[in-house]
DRENDO-1510 file (C-alpha; in Angstrom, 1 decimal, always signed):
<recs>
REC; n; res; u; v; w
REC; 1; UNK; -21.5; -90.1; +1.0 .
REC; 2; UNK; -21.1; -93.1; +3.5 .
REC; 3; UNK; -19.5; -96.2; +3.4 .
REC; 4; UNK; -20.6; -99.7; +5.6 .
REC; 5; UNK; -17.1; -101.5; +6.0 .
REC; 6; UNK; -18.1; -105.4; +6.7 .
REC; 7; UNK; -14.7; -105.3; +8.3 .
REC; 8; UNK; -13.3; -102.7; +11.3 .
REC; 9; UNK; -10.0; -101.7; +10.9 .
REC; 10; UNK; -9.1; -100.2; +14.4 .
REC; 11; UNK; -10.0; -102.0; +17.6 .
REC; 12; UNK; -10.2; -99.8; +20.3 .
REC; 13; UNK; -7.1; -99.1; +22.8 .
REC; 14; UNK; -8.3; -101.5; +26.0 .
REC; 15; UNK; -6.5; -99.8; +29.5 .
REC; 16; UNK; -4.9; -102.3; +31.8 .
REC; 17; UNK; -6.5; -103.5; +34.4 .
REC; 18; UNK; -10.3; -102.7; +34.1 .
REC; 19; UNK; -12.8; -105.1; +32.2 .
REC; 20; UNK; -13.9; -104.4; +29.0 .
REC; 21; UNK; -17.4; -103.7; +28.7 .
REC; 22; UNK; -19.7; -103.9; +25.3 .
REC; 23; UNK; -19.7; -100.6; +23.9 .
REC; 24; UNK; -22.6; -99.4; +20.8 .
REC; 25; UNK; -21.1; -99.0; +17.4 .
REC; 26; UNK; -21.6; -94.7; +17.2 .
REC; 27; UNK; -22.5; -93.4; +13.7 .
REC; 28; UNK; -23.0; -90.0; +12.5 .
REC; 29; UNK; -22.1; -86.7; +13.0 .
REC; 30; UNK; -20.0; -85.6; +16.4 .
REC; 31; UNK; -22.3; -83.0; +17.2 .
REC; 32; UNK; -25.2; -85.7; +17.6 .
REC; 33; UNK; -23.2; -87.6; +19.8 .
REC; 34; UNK; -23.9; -85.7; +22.7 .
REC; 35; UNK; -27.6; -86.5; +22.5 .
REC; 36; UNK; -27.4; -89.7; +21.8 .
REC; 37; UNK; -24.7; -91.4; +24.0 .
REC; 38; UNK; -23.4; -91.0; +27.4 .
REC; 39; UNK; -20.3; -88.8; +27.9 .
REC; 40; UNK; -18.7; -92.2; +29.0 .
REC; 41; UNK; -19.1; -93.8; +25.7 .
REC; 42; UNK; -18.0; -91.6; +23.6 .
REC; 43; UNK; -14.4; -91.0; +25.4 .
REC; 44; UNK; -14.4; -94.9; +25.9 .
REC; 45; UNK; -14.5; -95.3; +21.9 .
REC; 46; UNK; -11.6; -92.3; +21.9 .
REC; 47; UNK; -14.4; -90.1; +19.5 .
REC; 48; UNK; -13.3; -87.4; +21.8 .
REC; 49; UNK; -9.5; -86.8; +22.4 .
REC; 50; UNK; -9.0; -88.6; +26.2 .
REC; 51; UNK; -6.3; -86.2; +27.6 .
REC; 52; UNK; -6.1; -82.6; +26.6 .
REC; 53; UNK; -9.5; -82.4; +25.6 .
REC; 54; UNK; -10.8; -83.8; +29.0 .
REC; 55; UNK; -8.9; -81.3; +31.0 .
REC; 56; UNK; -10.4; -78.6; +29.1 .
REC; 57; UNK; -13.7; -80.6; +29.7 .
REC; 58; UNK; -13.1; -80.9; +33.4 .
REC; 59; UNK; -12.0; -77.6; +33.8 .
REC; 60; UNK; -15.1; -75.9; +32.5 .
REC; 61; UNK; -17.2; -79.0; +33.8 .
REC; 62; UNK; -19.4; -77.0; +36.1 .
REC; 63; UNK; -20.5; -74.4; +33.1 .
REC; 64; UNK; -21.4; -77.7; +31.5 .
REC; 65; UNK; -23.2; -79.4; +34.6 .
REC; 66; UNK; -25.9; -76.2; +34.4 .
REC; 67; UNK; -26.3; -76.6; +30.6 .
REC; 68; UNK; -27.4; -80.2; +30.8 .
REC; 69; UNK; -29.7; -79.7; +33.7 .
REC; 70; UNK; -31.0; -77.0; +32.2 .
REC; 71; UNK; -32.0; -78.5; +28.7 .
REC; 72; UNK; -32.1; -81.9; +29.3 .
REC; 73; UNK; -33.3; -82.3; +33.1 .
REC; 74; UNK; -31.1; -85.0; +33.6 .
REC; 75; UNK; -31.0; -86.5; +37.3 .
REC; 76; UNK; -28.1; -85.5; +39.2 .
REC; 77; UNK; -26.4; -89.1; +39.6 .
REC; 78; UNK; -26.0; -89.1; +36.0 .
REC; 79; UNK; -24.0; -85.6; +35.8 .
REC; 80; UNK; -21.6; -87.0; +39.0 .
REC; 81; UNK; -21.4; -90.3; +37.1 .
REC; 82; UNK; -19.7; -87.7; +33.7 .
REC; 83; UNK; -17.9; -86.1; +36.4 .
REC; 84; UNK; -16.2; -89.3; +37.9 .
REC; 85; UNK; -15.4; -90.4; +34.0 .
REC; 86; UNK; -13.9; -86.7; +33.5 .
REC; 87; UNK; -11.7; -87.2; +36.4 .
REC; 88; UNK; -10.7; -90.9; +35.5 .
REC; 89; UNK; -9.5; -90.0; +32.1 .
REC; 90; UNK; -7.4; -86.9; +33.0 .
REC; 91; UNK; -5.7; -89.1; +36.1 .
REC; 92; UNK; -5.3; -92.1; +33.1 .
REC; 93; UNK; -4.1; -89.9; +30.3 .
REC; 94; UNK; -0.2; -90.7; +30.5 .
REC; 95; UNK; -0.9; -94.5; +31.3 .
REC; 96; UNK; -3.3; -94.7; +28.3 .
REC; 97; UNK; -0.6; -93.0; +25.8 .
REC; 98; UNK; +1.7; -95.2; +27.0 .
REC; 99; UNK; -0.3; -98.4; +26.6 .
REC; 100; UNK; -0.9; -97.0; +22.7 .
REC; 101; UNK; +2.6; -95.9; +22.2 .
REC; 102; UNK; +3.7; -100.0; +22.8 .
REC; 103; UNK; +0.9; -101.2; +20.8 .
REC; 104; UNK; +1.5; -99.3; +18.0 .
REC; 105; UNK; +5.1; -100.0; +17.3 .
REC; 106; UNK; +4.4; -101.4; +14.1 .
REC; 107; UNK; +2.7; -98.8; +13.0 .
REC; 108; UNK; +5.4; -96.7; +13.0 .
REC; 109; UNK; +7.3; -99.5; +10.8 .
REC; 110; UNK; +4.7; -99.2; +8.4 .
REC; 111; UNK; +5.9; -95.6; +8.4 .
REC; 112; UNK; +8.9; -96.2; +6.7 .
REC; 113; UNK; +7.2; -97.5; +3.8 .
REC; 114; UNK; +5.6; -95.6; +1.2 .
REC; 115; UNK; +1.8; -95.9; +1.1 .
REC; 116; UNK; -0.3; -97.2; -2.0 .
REC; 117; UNK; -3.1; -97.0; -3.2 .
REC; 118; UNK; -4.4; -99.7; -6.0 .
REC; 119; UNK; -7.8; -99.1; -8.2 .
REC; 120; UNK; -8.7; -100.0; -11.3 .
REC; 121; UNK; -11.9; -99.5; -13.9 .
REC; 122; UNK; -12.5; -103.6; -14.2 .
REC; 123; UNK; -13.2; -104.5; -10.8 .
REC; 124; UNK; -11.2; -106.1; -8.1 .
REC; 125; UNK; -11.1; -109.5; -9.5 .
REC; 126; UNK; -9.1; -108.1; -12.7 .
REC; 127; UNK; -6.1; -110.1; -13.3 .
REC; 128; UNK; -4.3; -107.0; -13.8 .
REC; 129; UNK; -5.3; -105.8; -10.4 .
REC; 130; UNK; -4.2; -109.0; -8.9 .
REC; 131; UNK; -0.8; -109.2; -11.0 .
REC; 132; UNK; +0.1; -105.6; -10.0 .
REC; 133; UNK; -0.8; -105.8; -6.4 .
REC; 134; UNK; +1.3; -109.3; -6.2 .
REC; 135; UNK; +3.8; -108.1; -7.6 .
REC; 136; UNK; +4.0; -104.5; -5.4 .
REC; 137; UNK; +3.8; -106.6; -2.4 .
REC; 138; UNK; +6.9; -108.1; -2.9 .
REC; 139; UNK; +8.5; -105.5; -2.8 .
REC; 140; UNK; +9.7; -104.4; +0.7 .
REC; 141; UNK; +9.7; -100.8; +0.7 .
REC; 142; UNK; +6.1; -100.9; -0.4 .
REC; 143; UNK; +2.5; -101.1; +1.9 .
REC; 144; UNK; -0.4; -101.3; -0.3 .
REC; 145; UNK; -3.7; -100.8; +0.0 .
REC; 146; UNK; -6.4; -101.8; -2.5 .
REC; 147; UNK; -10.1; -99.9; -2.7 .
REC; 148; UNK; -11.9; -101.1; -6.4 .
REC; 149; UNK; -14.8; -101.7; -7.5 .
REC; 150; UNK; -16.9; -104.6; -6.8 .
REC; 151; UNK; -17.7; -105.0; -10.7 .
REC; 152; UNK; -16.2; -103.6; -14.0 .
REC; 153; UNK; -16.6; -99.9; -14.5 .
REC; 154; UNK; -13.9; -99.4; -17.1 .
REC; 155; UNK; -16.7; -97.2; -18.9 .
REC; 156; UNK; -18.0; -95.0; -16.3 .
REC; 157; UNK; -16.4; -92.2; -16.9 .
REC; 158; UNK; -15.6; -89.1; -13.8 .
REC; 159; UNK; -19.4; -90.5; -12.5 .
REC; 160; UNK; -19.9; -90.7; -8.8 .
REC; 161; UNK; -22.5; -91.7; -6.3 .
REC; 162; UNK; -24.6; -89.4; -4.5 .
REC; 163; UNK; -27.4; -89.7; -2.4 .
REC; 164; UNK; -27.0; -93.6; -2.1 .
REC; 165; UNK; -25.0; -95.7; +0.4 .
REC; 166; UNK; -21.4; -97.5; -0.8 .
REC; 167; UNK; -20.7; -100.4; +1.1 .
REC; 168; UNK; -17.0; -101.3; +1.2 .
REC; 169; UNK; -16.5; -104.8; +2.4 .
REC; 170; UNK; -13.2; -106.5; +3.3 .
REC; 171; UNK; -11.6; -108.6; +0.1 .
REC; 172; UNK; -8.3; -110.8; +0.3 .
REC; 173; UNK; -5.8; -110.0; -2.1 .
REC; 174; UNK; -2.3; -111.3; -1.1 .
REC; 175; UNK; -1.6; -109.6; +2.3 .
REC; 176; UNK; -2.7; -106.3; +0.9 .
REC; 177; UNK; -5.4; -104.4; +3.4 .
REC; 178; UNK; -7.9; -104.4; +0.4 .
REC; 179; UNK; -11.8; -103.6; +0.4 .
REC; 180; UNK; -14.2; -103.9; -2.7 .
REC; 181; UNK; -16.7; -100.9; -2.9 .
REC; 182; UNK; -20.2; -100.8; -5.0 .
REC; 183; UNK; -19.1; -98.0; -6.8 .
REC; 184; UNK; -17.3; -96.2; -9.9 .
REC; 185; UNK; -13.5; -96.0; -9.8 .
REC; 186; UNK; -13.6; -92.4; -8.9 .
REC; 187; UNK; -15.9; -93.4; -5.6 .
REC; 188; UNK; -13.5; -95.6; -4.8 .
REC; 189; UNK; -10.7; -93.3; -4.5 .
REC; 190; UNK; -12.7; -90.4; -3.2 .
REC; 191; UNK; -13.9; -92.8; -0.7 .
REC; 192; UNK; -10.3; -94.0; +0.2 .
REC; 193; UNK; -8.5; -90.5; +0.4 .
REC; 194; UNK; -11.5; -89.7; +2.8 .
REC; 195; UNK; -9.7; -90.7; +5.9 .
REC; 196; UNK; -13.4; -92.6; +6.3 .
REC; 197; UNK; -12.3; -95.9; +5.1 .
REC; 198; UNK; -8.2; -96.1; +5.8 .
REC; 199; UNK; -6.3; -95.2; +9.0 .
REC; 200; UNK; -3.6; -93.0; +6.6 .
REC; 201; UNK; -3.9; -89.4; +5.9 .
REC; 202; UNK; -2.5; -89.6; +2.5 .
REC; 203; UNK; -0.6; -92.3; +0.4 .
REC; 204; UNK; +2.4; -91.7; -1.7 .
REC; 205; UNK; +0.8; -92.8; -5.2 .
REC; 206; UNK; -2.4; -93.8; -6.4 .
REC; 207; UNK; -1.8; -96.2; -9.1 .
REC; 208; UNK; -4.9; -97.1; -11.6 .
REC; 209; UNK; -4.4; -100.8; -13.4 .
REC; 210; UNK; -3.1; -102.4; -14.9 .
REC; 211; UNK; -6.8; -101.4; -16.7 .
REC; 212; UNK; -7.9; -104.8; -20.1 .
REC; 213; UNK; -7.8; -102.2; -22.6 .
REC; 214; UNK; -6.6; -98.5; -24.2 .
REC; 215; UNK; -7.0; -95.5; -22.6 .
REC; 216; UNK; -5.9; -93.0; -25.0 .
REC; 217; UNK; -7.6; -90.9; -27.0 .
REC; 218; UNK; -10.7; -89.3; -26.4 .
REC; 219; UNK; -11.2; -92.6; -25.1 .
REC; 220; UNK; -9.9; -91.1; -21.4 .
REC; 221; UNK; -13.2; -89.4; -21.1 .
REC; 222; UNK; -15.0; -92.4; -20.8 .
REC; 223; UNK; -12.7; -94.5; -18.9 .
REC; 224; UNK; -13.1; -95.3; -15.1 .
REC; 225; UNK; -9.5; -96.0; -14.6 .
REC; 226; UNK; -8.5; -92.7; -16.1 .
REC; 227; UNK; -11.4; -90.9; -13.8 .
REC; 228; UNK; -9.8; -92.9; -10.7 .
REC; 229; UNK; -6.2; -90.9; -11.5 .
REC; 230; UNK; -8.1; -88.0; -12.0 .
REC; 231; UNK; -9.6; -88.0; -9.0 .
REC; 232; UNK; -6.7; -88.6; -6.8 .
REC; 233; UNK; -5.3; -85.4; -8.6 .
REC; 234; UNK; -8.4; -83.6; -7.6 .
REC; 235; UNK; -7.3; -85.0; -3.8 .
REC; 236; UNK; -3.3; -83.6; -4.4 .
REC; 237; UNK; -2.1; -87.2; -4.8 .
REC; 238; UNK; +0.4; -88.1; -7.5 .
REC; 239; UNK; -1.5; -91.1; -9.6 .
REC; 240; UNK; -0.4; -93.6; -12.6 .
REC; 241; UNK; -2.7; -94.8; -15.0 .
REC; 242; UNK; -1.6; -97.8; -16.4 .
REC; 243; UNK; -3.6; -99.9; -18.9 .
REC; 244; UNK; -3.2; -102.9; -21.3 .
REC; 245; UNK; -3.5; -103.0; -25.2 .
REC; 246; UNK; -5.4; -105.7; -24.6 .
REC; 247; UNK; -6.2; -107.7; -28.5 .
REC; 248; UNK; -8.9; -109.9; -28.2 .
REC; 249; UNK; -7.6; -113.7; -29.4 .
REC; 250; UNK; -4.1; -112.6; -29.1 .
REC; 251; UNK; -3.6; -111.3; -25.8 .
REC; 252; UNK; -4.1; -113.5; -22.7 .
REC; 253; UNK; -3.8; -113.3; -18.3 .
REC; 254; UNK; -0.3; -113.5; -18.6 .
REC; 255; UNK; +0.1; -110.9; -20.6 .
REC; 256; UNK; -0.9; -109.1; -17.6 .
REC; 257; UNK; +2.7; -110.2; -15.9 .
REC; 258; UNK; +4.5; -109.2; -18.4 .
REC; 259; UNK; +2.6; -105.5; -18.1 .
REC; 260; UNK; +3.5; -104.9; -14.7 .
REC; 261; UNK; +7.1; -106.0; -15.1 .
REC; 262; UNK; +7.6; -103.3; -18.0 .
REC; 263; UNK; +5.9; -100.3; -15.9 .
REC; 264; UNK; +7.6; -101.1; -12.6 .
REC; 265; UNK; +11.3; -99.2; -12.9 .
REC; 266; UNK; +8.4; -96.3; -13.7 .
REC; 267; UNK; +6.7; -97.0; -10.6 .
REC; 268; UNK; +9.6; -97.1; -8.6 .
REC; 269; UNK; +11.0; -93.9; -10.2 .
REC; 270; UNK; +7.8; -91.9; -9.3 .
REC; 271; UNK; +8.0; -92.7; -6.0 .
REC; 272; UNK; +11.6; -91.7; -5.5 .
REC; 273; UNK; +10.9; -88.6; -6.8 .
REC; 274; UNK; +7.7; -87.9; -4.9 .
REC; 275; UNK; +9.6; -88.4; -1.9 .
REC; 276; UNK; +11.8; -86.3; -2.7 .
REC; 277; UNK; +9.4; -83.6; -3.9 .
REC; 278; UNK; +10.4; -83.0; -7.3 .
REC; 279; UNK; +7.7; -85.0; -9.0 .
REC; 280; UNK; +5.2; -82.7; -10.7 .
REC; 281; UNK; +1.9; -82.2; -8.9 .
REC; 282; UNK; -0.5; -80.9; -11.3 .
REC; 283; UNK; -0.2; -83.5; -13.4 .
REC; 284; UNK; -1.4; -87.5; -13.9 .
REC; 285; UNK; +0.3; -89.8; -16.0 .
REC; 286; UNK; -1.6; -92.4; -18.2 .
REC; 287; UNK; +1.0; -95.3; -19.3 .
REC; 288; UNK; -0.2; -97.0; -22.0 .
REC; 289; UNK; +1.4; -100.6; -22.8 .
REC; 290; UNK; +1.7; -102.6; -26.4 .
REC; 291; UNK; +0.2; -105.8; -26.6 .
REC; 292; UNK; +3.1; -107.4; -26.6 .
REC; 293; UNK; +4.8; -105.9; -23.4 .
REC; 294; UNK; +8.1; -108.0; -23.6 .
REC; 295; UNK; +8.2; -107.0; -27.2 .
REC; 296; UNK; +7.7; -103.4; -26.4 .
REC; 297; UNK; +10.1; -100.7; -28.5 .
REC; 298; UNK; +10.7; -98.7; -25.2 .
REC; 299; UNK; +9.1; -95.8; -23.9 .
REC; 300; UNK; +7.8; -92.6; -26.0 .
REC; 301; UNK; +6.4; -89.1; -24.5 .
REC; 302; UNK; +3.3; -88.8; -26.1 .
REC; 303; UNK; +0.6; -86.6; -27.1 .
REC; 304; UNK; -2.8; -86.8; -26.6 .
REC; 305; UNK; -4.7; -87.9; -29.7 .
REC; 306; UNK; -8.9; -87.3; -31.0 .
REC; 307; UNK; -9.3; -90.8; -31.2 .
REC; 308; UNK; -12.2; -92.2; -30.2 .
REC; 309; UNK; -13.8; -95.5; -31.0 .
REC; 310; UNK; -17.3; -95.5; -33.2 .
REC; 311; UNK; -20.3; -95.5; -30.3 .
REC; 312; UNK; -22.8; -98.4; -31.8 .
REC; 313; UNK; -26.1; -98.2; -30.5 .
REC; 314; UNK; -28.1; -101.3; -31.8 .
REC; 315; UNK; -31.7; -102.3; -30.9 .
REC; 316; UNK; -32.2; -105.7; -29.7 .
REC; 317; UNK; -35.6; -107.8; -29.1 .
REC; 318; UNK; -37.4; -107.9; -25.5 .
REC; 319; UNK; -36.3; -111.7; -25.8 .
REC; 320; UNK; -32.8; -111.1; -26.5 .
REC; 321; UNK; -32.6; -108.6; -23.5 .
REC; 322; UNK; -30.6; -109.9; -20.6 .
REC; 323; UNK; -32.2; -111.4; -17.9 .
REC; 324; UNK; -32.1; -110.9; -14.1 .
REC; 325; UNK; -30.1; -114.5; -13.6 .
REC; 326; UNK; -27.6; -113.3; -16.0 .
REC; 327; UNK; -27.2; -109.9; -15.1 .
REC; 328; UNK; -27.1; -110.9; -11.5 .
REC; 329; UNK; -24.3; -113.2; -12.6 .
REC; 330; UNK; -22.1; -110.8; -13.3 .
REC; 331; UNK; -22.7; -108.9; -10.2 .
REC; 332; UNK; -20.9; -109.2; -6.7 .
REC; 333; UNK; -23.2; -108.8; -3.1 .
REC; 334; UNK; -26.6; -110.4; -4.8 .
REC; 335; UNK; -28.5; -109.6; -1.6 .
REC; 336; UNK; -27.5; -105.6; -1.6 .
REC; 337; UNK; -28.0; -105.5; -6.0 .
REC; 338; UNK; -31.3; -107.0; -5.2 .
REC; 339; UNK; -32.4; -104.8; -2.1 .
REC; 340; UNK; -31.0; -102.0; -4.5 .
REC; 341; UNK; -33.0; -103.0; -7.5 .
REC; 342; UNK; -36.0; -103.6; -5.6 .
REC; 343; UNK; -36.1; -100.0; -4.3 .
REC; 344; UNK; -35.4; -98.8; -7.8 .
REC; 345; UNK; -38.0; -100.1; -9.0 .
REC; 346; UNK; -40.9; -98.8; -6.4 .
REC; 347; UNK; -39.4; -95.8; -6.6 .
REC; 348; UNK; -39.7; -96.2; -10.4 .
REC; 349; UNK; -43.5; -97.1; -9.8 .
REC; 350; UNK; -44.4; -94.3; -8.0 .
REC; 351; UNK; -42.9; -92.2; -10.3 .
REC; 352; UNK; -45.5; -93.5; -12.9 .
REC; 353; UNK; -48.3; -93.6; -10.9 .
REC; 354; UNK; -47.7; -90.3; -9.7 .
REC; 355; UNK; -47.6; -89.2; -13.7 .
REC; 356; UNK; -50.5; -91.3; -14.5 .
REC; 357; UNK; -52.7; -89.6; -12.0 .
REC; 358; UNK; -51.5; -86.2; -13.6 .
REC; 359; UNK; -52.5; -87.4; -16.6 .
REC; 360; UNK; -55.9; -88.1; -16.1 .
REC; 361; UNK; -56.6; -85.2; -14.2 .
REC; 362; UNK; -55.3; -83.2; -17.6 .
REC; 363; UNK; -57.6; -85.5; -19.9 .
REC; 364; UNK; -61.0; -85.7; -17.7 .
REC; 365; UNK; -60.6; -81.5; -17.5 .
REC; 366; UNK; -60.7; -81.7; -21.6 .
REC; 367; UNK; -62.0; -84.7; -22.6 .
REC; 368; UNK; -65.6; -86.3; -23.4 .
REC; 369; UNK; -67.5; -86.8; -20.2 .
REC; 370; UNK; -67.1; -90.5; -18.6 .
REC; 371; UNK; -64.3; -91.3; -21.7 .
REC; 372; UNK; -60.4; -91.9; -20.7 .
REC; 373; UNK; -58.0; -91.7; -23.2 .
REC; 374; UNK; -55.3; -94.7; -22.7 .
REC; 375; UNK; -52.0; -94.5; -23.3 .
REC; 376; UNK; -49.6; -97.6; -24.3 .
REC; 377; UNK; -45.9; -97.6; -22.6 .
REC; 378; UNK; -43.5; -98.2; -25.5 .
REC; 379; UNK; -40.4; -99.9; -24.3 .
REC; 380; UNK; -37.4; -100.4; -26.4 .
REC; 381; UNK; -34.2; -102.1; -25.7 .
REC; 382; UNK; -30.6; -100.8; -27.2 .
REC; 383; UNK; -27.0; -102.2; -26.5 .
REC; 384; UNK; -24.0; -100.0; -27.1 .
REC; 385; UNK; -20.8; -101.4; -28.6 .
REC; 386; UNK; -17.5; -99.7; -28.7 .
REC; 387; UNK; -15.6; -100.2; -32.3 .
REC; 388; UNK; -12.3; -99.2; -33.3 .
REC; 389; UNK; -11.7; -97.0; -36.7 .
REC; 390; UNK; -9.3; -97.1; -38.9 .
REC; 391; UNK; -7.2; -94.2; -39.3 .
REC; 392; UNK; -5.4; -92.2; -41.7 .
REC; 393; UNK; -2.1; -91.0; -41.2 .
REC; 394; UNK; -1.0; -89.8; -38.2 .
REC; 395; UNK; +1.3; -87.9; -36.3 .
REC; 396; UNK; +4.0; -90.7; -34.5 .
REC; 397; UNK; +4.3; -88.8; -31.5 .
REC; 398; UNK; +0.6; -89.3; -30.7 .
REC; 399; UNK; -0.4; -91.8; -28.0 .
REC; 400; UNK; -2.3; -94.4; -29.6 .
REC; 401; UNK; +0.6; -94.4; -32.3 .
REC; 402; UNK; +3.4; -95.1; -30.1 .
REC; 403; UNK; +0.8; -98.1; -28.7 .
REC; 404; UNK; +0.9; -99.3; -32.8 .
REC; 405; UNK; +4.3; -99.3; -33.5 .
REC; 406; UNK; +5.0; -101.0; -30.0 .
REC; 407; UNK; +6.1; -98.4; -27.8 .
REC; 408; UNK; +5.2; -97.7; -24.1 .
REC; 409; UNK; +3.1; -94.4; -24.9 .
REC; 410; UNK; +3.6; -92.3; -21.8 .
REC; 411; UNK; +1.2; -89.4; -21.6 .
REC; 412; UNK; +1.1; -86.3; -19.0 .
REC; 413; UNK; -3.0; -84.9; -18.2 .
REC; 414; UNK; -3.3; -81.7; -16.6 .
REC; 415; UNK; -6.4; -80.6; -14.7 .
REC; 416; UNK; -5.0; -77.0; -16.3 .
REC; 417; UNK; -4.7; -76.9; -20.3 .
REC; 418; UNK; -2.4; -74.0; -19.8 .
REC; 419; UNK; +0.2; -75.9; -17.9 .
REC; 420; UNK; -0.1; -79.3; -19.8 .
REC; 421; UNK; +2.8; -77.7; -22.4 .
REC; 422; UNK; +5.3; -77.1; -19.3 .
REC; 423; UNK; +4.1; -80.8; -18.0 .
REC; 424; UNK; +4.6; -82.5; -21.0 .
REC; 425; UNK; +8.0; -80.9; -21.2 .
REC; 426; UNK; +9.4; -82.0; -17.3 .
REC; 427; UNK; +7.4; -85.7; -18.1 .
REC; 428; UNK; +10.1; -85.9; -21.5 .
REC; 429; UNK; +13.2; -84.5; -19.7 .
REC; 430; UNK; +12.1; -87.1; -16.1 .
REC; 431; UNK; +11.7; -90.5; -18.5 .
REC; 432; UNK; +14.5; -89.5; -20.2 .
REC; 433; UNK; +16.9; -89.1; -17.5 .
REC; 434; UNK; +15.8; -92.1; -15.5 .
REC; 435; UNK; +15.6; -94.4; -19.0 .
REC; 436; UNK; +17.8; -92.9; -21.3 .
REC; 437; UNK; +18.4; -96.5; -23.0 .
REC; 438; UNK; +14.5; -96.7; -23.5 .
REC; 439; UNK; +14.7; -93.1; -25.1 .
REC; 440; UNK; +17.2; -94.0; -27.6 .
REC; 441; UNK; +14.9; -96.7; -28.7 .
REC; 442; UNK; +12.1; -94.3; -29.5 .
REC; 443; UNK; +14.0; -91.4; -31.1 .
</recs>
């Protein structure tokens, strides 16, 4: 998978005293680069490592020398003109660490603060997003980082993109180094745990939300935010799914606030104990909030329930289906969704005209001579809606009711169903030592 960034995080070190010169953006793998670019380039853009490596380089320089006249016939200038660059960075290679060790003194402030990472399943202008990141950047021992997607995904499950391009292009969120990707919530993590897209290894948390609507249930299966937490588990990274009740007519943006005040002491907890190393690392934890947040009960360990809305397929008419100016609406990066659709849809066309010429060889081999059978394309259209159910009596330590009776429904998923008993155990005894007055509330 690759990602275009519209926005380049690391400039290149410049060394004092020498002008800089234009250098070619270099893509693709390191074993192409060789073919491609001069030697010069590449250690110039620091794709190859300037001291150690180039004293092994130089050392074995001649053994290289015969190789390259021998299968590419270059001219000799050009193999003096890699040796003189060879030589230069080996004689350079203390004043260049030097030059990076000043420049990068902030970077090693930003050390002392725990890394991260903000997605969500609604897309980056969420409110929730935007009221969780605000808030986490107030806080000083924090540096976040933001990768979501460019438009709501809250329904797209564990899928991710293969064999098509993501482009992650810069967004402004705050002062949070944030990018917004043209893909599912799990892409977007994936993509940022990478090492492709951020300059970090590795951040602390990876928190999904705060998500417009439940997560619990069977519902997790379908929902991008949950897939986003998953996925970071997948990656060994702690992650948080936290999502919002949300009632429509009763709840509002505000509401939002209110969310990210109630789950903070939990984020703060989590990353205490992460960095301390006694957080549990086979396991994600979905938060689920009331609708009410200020009015919530406390917090309640919960199960996982079967509940899972009604799946409503109805046909609609080819005049009620959406059109292009309104789906396109909806949509971030118009030019790159229309380039994308455009594609789709030759590819979509030779598809059928590949089948259509199948066809009629099958029919002219078995049919009247110099008569064609003709085949109408029947197109329908069909919208699927989501609807709640009612439900019988239930068990109160499930998830969705602790969300009904207005507590904070915290529930432990495992990648393992054999250790989700021991994980739901060390998830009751962890909230209930950090928020024993919540505890009380719920018992």
């Amino acid at each position: 998978m690759l990602a275009q960034s519209c926005h380049v995080n690391k400039q290149p070190v410049q060394e004092p005293n020498r002008t800089a010169q234009p250098k070619p953006e270099i893509s693709g793998a390191h074993c192409e680069y060789f073919h491609l670019y001069p030697f010069s380039v590449l250690l110039e853009q620091a794709i190859l490592p300037s001291s150690s490596f180039s004293s092994l380089l130089f050392s074995s320089f001649s053994s290289f020398s015969l190789l390259v006249k021998k299968k590419s016939m270059e001219p000799a200038s050009l193999i003096s003109n890699l040796q003189q660059v060879l030589i230069t960075k080996r004689e350079d290679g203390n004043r260049i660490s030097s030059c990076s060790s000043s420049v990068d003194e902030s970077a090693v402030k930003d050390c002392s603060r725990a890394v991260v990472l903000v997605t969500n399943g609604d897309g980056i202008e969420s409110p929730g997003l935007t009221s969780l990141v605000q808030t986490l950047l107030r806080e000083p021992r924090f540096h976040v980082h933001v990768c979501a997607p460019q438009s709501d995904k809250s329904v797209s499950g564990h899928s991710m993109t293969v064999q098509e391009t993501l482009t992650a292009c810069s967004a402004e969120i705050g002062g949070a180094t944030a990018y917004e990707v043209s893909g599912t919530p799990a892409d977007c993590v994936s993509l940022a745990l990478s090492g492709a897209l951020f300059s970090w290894s590795k951040p602390v948390l990876v928190i999904c939300g705060i998500n417009k609507g439940s997560s619990y249930g069977l519902n997790m299966f379908h929902s991008g935010a949950v897939a986003g937490a998953r996925e970071a588990l997948l990656c060994g990274v702690p992650a948080l799914c936290i999502s919002l009740n949300w009632k429509e007519d009763v709840s509002c943006d505000n509401d939002f606030k209110d969310a990210v005040n109630v789950c903070l002491p939990i984020i703060h907890a989590a990353i205490r104990d992460i960095e301390k190393g006694i957080f549990p690392k086979s396991c994600l934890v979905n938060i689920e909030i009331p609708s009410s947040p200020l009015k919530n009960k406390g917090f309640k360990v919960a199960r996982q329930s079967l509940r899972r809305p009604a799946l409503i397929w109805q046909a609609v008419s080819a005049n009620k289906h959406p059109s292009i100016g309104h789906f396109m609406s909806n949509q971030q990066s118009l030019g790159f969704k229309l380039a994308q659709l455009g594609r789709d849809a030759s590819a979509v066309g030779a598809a059928r005209r590949l089948n259509s010429d199948q066809k009629n060889q099958e029919i002219e081999s078995v049919g009247v001579a110099g008569k064609l059978s003709s085949q109408k394309t029947v197109k329908k259209y069909f919208r699927l809606k989501f609807q709640e159910m009612e439900q019988g009596k239930a068990d109160e330590d499930l998830d969705f009711k602790a969300v009904e009776n207005g507590f904070v429904a915290i529930t432990p998923h495992s990648l393992s169903s054999y250790s989700l008993p021991g994980v739901q155990t060390w998830i009751l005894n962890w909230i209930n030592f950090h928020f024993p007055e919540n505890m009380l509330l719920s018992s």
